[in-house]
C-alpha positions as CSV (number, residue, x, y, z in Angstrom):
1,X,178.6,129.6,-133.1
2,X,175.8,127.3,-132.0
3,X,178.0,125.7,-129.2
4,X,178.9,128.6,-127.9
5,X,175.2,130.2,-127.5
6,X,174.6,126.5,-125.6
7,X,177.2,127.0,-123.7
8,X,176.5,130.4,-122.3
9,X,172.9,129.2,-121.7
10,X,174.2,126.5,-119.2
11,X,176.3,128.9,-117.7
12,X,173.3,131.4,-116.9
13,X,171.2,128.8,-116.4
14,X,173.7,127.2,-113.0
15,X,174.3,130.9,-112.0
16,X,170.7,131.5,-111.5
17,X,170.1,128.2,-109.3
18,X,172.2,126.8,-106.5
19,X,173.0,122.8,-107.2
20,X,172.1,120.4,-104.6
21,X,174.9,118.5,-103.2
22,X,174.0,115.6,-105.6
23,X,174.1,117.6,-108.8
24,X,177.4,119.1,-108.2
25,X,180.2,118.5,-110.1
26,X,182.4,115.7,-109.4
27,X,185.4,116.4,-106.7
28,X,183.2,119.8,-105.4
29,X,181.4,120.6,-102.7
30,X,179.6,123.6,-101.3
31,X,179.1,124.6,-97.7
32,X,175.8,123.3,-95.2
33,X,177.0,125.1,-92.3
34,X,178.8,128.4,-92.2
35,X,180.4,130.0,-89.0
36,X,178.2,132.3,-87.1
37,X,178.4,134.9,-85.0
38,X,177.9,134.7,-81.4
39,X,178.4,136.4,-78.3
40,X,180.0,133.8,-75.8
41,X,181.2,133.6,-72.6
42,X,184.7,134.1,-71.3
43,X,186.0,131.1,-69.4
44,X,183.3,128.5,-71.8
45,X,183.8,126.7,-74.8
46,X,182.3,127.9,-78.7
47,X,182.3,126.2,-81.3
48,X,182.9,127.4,-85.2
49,X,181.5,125.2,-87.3
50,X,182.6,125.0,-91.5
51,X,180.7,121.9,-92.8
52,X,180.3,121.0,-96.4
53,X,177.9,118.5,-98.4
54,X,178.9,115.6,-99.5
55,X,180.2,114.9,-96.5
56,X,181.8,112.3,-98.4
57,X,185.0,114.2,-100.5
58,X,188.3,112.5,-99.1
59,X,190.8,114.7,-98.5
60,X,189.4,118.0,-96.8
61,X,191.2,120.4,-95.6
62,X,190.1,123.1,-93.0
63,X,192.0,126.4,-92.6
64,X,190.5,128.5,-90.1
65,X,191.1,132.6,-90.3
66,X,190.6,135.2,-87.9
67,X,191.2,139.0,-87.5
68,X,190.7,142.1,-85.8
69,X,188.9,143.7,-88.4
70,X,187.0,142.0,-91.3
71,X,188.9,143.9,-94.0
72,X,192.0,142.0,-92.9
73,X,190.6,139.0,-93.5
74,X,192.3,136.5,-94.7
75,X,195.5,137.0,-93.4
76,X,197.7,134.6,-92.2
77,X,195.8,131.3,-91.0
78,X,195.0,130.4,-87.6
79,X,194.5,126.8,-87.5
80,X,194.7,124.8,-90.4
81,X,193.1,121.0,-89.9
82,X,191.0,118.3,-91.2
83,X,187.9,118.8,-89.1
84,X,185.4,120.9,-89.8
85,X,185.0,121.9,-86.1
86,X,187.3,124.8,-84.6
87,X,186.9,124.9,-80.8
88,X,187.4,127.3,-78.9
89,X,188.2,126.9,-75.1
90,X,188.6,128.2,-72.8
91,X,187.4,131.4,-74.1
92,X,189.5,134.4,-73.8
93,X,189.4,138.1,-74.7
94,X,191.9,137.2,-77.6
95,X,188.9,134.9,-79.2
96,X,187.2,138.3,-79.6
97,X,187.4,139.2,-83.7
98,X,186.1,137.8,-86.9
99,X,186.5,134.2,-88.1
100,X,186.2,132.5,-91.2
101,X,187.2,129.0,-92.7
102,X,188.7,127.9,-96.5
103,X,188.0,124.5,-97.7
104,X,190.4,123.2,-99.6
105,X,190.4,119.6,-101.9
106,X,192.6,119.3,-104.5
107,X,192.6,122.4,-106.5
108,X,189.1,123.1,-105.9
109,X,188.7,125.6,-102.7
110,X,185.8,127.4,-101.1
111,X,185.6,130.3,-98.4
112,X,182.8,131.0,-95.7
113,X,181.3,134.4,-94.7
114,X,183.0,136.2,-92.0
115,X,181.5,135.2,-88.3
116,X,181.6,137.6,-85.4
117,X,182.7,136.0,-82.3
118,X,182.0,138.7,-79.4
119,X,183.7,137.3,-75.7
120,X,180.8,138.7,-72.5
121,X,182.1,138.4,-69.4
122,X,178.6,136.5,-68.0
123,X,175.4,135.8,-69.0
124,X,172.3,137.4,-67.1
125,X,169.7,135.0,-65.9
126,X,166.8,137.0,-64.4
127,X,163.9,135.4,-62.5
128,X,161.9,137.4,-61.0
129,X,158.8,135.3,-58.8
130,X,156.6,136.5,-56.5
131,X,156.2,134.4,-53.2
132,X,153.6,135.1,-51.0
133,X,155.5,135.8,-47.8
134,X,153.0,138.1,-45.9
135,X,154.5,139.6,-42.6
136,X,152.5,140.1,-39.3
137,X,152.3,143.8,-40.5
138,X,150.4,142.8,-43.8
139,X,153.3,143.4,-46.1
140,X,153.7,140.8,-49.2
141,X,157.4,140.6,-50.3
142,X,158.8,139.6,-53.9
143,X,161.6,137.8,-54.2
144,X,164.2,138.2,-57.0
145,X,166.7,136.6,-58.4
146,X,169.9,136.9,-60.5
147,X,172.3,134.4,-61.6
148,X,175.6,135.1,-62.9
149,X,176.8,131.9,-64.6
150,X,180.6,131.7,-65.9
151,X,180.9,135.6,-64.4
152,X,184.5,136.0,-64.7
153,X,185.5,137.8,-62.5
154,X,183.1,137.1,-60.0
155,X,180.2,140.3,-60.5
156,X,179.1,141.8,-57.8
157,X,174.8,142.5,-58.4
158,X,173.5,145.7,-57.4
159,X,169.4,146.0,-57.0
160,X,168.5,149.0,-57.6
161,X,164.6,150.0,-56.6
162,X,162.7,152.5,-58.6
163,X,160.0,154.2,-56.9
164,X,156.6,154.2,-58.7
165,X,154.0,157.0,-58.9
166,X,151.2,156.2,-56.6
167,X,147.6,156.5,-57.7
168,X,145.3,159.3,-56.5
């Protein structure tokens, strides 16, 4: 009876704290850095990232998941190897769905949160300075500019003026 009352003490007491990496039990590990979700530009390269402390278990293996819809996660793998890294490039619209990673030594396994990986087809820069570029007539002029980096296909930029209200 008494080593049973100790031993459900222990038990509550590790539920209710998270270990360091160098009080955890020997041949386990827990994760540093989870997948995230991003939104990322077609045609560039993202990537996933599934690292685990210690960094120093022999024998890791990496099995990367991904699905159209979280629920069907995990299905069958999509790239099982023994870096912690999944790289994606070039980005395509078939990138677009939810990831997540299994790490795997010995019999001992543990799974990441699902990561949303959302494919953009560019990535708005805006500036917007004003240059001093007073005509003969008096007129000051703004200049404005939009950058389109990675737009794939290339975007055509519309600027569209909205009139403002003048003051009495």
């Amino acid at each position: 009876m008494f080593l049973t009352v100790v031993t459900a003490i222990l038990v509550l007491t590790g539920a209710l704290s998270s270990p360091s990496a160098s009080n955890l039990p020997s041949g386990t590990f827990k994760f540093y850095e989870e997948p995230n979700s991003a939104e990322v530009v077609k045609g560039t390269s993202h990537d996933l990232k599934c690292i685990v402390e210690p960094s120093n278990i022999p024998n890791l293996v990496y099995t990367w998941y991904k699905a159209d819809k979280i629920r069907d996660l995990p299905t069958s793998a999509f790239n099982s190897t023994s870096s912690s890294v999944l790289t994606l490039a070039p980005v395509r619209e078939d990138h677009e769905g939810y990831y997540m990673c299994r790490v795997k030594s010995g019999s001992y396994v543990i799974q990441s949160d699902a990561a949303y990986i959302k494919v953009v087809y560019f990535e708005l820069k805006k500036s917007f300075d004003t240059v001093d570029l007073t005509s003969e007539k008096g007129r000051k002029w703004a200049e404005l500019k939009c950058e389109l980096p990675h737009s794939d296909p290339k975007t055509p930029v519309t600027w569209l003026e909205r009139e403002r209200e003048r003051e009495r």
